[in-house]
C-alpha positions in Angstrom: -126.7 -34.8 27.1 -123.5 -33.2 26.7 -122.7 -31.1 23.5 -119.0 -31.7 22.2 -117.3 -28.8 19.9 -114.9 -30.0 17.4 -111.2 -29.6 18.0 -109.8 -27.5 15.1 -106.4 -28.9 13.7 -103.4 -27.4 14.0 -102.2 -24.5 12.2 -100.0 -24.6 9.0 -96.4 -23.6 9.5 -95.7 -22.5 6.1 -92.0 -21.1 5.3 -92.1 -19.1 1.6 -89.1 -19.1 -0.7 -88.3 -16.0 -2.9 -90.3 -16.4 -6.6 -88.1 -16.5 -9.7 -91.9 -16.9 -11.5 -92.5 -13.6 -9.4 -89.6 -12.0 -10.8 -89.7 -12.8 -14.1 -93.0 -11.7 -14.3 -92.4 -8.1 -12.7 -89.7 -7.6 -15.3 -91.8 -8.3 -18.2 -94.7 -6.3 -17.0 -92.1 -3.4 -16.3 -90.3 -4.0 -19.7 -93.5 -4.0 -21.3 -95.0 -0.7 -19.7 -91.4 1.0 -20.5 -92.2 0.0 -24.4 -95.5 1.6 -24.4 -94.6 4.6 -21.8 -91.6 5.2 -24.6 -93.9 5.4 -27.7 -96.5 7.6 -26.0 -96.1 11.5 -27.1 -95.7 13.0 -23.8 -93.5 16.4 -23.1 -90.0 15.3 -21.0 -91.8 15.8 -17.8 -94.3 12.6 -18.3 -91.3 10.8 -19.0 -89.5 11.5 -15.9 -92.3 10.8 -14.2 -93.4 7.9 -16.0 -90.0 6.2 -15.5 -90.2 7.4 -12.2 -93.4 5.7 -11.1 -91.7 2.3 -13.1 -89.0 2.2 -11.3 -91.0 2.2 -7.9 -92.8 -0.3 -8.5 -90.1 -2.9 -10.1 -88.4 -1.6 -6.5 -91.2 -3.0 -4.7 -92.6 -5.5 -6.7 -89.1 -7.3 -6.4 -88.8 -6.5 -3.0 -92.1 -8.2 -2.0 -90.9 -11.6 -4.2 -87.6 -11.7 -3.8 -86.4 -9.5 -0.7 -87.4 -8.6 3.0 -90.6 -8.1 2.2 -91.3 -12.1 1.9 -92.3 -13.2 5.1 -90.4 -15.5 7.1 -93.0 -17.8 8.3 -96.4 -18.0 8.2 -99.2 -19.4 10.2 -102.6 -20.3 8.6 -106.0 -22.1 10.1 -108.7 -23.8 9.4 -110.6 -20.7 11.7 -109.5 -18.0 9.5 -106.9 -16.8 11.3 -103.0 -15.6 9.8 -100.2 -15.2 11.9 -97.4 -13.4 9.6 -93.6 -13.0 10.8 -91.4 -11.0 8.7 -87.3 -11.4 8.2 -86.7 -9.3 10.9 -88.9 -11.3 13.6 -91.4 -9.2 14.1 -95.0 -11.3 14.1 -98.8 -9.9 13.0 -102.1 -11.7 13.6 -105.1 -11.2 11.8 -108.2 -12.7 10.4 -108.2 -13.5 6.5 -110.4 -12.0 4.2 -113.4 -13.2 1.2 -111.1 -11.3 -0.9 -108.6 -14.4 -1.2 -107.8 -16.2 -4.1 -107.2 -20.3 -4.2 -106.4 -21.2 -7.6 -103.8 -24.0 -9.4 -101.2 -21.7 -10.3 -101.9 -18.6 -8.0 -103.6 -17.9 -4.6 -103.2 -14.8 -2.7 -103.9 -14.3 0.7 -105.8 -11.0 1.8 -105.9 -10.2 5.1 -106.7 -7.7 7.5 -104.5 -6.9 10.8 -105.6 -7.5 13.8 -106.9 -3.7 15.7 -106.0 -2.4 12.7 -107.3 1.2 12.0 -110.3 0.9 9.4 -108.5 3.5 7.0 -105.2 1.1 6.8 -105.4 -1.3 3.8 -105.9 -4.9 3.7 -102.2 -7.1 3.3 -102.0 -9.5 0.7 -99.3 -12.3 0.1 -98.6 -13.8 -3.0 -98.3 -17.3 -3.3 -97.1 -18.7 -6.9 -96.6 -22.6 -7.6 -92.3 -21.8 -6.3 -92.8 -20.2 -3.5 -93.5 -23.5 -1.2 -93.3 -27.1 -1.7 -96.1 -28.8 -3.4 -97.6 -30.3 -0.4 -97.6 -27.3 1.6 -99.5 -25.6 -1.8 -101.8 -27.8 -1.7 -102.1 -27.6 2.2 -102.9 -23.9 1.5 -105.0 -23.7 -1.1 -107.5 -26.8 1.2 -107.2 -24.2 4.0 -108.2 -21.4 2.8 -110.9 -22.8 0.8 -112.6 -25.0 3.0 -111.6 -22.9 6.6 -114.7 -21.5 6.3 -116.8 -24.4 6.8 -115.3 -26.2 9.1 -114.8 -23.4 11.5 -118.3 -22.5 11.6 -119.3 -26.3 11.9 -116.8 -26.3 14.8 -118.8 -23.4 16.5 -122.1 -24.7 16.3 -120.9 -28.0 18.4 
């Protein structure tokens, strides 16, 4: 008796769009911490580096939504596995992580880099509801929660 092993199906291409929801959040969240840093009673110095420390991450939190740091494509599975290439062509692999969140209106992917140093930090992708077409949402948000199973049926045979 011959034991068959289930044939995985193929990989999501997934193409993400800059996020106005992305930006428009960032800005109030900055706006917001620039209200309270203001009213605080700090000497000049806590200001300056306060405002500092803002504008970093506004820099880099519209950066990651809007600019080079949203990746050109990506490449999910039902096995767990992320393939991630940037604007500049350069592709990663990796396996993603329990840490992930599926949810209506948000889903991040964490994941970790394939012989990736075990100091280095996990990556995470942010995937709001403008990012990709509603199908390919929905797509996701199946995959990653329900990859799990079906890989590990498709290893027992």
């Amino acid at each position: 008796m011959q034991c068959s092993v289930m044939k995985l199906p193929p990989r999501l291409r997934l193409e993400p769009r800059p996020s106005r929801i992305g930006c428009v959040a960032i800005g109030i969240g900055c706006a917001s911490t620039s209200v309270l840093l203001a009213s605080l009673p700090l000497p000049i110095a806590g200001y300056v580096v306060g405002g500092a420390a803002l504008l970093a991450v506004l820099a880099s939190g519209l950066w990651r939504c809007t600019g080079r740091g949203v990746p050109a494509i990506v490449h999910v599975g039902l096995d767990r596995r992320i393939t991630v290439s940037d604007r500049g062509g350069r592709s990663r692999s990796g396996a993603i992580l329990d840490d992930s969140y599926v949810g209506a209106r948000l889903t991040t992917i964490v994941w970790r880099e394939d012989r990736a140093p075990w100091w280095r930090p996990a990556r995470a992708i942010l995937v709001l509801p403008d990012t990709l077409p509603p199908d390919d949402f929905r797509r996701l948000r199946v995959a990653l929660r329900y990859g799990r199973a079906l890989a590990a049926e498709a290893t027992r045979g």
